[in-house]
N, C-alpha and C positions, 0 to 999 in steps of 0.2 A: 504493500500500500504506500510507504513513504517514499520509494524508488519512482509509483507511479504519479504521483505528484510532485517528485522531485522535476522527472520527464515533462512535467504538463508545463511548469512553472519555466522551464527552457526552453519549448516550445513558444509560450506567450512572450518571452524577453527576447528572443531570435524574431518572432512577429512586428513587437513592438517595434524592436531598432530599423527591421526593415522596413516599413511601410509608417515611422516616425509618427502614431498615432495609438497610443495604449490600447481605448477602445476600440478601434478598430482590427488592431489586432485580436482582444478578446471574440467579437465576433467572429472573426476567420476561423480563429480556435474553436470557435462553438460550433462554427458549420460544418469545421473538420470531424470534428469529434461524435456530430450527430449522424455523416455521412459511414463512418466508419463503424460505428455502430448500429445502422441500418443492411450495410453489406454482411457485417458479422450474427445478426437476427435474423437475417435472408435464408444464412445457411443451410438452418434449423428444418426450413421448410421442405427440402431438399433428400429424395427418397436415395439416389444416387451415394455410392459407398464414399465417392471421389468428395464428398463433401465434408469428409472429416482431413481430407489429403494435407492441410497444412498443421494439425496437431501431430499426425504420423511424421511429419518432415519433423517437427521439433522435438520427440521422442530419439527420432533415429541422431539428430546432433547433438541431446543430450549425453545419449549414449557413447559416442566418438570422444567426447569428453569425457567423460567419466562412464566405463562400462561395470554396469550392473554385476553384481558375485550372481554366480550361477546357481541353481537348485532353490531360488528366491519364491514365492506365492506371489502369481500376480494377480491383482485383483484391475478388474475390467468390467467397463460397461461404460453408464452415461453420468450423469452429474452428480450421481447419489457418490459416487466413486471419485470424482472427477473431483468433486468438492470437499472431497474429506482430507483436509492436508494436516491432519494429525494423527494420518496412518500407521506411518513409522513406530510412533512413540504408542497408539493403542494397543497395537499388536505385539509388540517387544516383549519376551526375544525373539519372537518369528523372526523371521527374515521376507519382508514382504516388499512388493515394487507396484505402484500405481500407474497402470495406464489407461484409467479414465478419461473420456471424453464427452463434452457438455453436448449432449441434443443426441448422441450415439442411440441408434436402431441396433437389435441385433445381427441383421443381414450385414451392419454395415461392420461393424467390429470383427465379423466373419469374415470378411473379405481379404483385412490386415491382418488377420490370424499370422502370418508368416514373418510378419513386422514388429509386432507388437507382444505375440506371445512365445511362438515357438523357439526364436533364438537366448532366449533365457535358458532355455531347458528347463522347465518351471515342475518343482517338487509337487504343486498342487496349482489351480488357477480358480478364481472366484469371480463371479458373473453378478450384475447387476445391470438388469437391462429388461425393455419388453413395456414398461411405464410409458415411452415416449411412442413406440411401436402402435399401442392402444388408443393411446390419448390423440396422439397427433400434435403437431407446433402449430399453430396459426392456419393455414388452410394444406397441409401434407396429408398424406394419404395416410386411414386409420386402419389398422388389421385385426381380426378376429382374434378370440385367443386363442381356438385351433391353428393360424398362422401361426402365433408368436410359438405353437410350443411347436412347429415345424421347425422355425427358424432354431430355435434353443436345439434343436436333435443336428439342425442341419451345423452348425456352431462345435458341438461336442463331434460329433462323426468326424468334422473336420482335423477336429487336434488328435485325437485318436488315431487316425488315416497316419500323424506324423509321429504321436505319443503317445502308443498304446495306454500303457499303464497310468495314466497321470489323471489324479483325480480331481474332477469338475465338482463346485459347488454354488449352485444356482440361490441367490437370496431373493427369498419372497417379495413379491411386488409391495411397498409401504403403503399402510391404509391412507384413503384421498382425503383430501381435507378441499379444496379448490376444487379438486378432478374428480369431486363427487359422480358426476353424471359415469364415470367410468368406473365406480367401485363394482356393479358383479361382474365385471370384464376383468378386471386385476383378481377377482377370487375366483374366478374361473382358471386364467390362468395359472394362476398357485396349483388349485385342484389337478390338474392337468399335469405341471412341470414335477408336484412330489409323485404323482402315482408315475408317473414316467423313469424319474429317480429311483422307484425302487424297484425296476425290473433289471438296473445296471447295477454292479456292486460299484461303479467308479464313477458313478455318480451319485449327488450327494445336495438334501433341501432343506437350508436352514432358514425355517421360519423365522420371521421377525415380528409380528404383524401384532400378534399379542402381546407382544411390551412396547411396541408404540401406541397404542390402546390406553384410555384414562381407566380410571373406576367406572364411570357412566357408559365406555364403547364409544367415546371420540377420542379423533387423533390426536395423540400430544407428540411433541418434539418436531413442528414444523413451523419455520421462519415466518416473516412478513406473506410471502407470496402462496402461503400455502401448498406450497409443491415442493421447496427443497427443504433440508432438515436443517433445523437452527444447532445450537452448542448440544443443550440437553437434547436432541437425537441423537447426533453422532454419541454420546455419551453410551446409549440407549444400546444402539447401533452396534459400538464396538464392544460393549458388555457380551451380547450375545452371540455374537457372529466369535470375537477371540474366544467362547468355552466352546464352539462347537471345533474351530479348530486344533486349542491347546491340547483338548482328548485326541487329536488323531496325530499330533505332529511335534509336540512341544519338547517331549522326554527323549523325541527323534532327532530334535534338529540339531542340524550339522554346526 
């Protein structure tokens, strides 16, 4: 945050001095900044795998800088994943890698399978995805939840096809709070990806759904927008997801 307004504040004083007019450089910067973030809200809408292409570009250069230890848990999906940047320290001492991406469809995570998960050699991989599939971004195309648990089979086959033995764990879609109109599509879902889950032993459904649940059966632990998780989620979040893990991998890890 303080880097990105360090950036804004050097953009406005590089404006200023050129165009020798403060507010009018403020405006330039406003028009910039509402144009850039019109392109980057566009994306969202966008069914096409090629539309998450420049987060996969900056994965693959974080990586050339600093490559990842091997045998890591990548956790993957869309924003629920993408937004949790207190992964590291939830999961500890897992050994876990984020390659979450904001607005991410599962067809489309499928796609970069090869980019994003398999050169890890990943000990285990954790899925977060099928929310935006359902919902749809603005006017994108919405899919059934017998698609999304196509897409989730067509997702696992994939890394299996490269990594036989490597165990997928699918997290329950989080109860709606906003995306009301899509709650029995997300429990369908869920119904769908755990009974699927247990005809694989290498696959694997860690519900979440009931401890984001109040007393009363509304959702707690979602932000202002009602769709992504505020602190007390991720709290929530990494409470359950690290025991379903730590049973399978903690007294394991390397």
């Amino acid at each position: 945050m303080t880097r990105a307004v360090i950036g804004l504040l050097g953009v406005y004083l590089i404006l200023a001095l050129a165009t020798s007019s403060p507010l009018g450089a403020l405006a330039l910067e406003a028009i910039g900044l509402l144009a850039l973030w019109a392109v980057y809200v566009a994306r969202f809408t966008l069914d096409d795998p090629r539309a998450l292409g420049p987060e996969v570009v900056w994965f693959g250069a974080k990586d050339r800088l600093s490559r990842p230890r091997a045998e890591v848990i990548v956790f993957t999906g869309s924003s629920t994943i993408a937004h949790w940047s207190s992964l590291q320290e939830d999961m500890a001492p897992l050994r876990v890698l984020n390659r979450g991406i904001n607005g991410a469809r599962i067809h489309q995570i499928t796609h970069y399978i090869d980019r994003i998960i398999i050169p890890y050699r990943p000990r285990a991989v954790v899925l977060y995805a099928g929310e935006n599939d359902i919902s749809g971004v603005l006017w994108s195309a919405k899919k059934t939840p017998d698609e999304v648990l196509s897409a989730f089979r067509a997702f696992s086959e994939r890394i299996h096809a490269r990594l036989p033995d490597v165990p997928i764990h699918f997290i329950s879609i989080k109860p709606p709070k906003r995306r009301a109109k899509s709650g029995r599509s997300f429990q369908a879902v869920n119904k769908l990806v755990k009974e699927h889950c247990a005809s694989d032993k290498r696959l694997h459904f860690i519900d979440v759904v009931p401890a984001l649940l109040d007393a009363d059966g509304q959702p707690r632990g979602l932000g202002w927008d009602g769709i992504h998780l505020n602190d007390e989620g991720y709290r929530i979040l990494a409470s359950v997801v690290k025991t379903c893990l730590a049973a399978a991998y903690l007294d394991a890890a390397p």
